[in-house]
N, C-alpha and C positions, 0 to 999 in steps of 0.2 A: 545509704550513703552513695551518692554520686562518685565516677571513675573518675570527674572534673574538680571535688573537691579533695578527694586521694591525692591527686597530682599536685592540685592547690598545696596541701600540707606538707607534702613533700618537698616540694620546688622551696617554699618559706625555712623549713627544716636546711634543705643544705645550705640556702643563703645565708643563713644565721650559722652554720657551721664556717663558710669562706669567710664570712665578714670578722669571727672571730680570729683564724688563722691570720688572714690579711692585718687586722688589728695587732695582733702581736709580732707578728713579726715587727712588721714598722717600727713595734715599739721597743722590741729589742735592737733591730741594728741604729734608729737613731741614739739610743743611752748607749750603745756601744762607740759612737761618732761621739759624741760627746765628752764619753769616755774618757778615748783617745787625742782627744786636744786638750783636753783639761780642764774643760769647761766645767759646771757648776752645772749638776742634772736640775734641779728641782726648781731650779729660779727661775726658768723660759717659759715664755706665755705657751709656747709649744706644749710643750712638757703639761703646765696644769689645763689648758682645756683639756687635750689629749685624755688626761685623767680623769676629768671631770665626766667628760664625756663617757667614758667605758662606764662609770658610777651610773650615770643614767641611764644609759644602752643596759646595763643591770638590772634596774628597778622598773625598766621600760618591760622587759621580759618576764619578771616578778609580776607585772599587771596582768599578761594574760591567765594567772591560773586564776585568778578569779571572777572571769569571764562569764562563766556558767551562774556564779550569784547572783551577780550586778552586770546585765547588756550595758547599761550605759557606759561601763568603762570602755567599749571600743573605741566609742567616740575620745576621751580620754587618751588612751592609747598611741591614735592617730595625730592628734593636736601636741603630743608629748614628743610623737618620734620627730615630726616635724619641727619641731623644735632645736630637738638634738642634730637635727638634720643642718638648722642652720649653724648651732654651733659649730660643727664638724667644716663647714663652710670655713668659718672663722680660723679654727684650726690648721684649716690647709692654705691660709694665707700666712699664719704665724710659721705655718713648716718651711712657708717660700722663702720668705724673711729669712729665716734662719740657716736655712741651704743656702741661697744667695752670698749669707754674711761671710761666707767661710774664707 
């Protein structure tokens, strides 16, 4: 094993550790904002991509241990996150909306 693929796995490992932290937090101070005005958590486009998204960021994750069976699933993998990636897109225009409205 390469010292470059070490790092590789490494480097992958804590981003997937900050993207989860960063994910939640968000997730808690915006339902805490919501909260606090009164609003209705589960009704905002915000709210269900947001959710949707963690669900697939989930299953996205779930694909790699089966990596070792089936190679083709990288490819998979990459067309899946990119995906989510767009969603997430989406999401942070529904969150502008919604900061905005306030």
């Amino acid at each position: 094993v390469s010292h470059f693929s070490l790092f590789s796995k490494k480097k992958k490992n804590f981003t997937a550790i900050g993207m989860t932290f960063f994910f939640a937090a968000g997730a808690l101070g915006g339902l805490m904002s919501l909260l606090m005005q009164g609003k209705p958590l589960t009704q905002s486009p915000h709210f269900i991509t947001g959710s949707v998204g963690l669900l697939l960021l989930l299953l996205q994750g779930m694909l790699s241990a089966f990596f070792e069976d089936d190679p083709g699933l990288r490819g998979a993998h990459a067309y899946f996150g990119s995906a989510i990636l767009a969603l997430f897109v989406v999401h942070a225009v529904f969150g502008l909306q919604l900061g905005l409205s306030i």
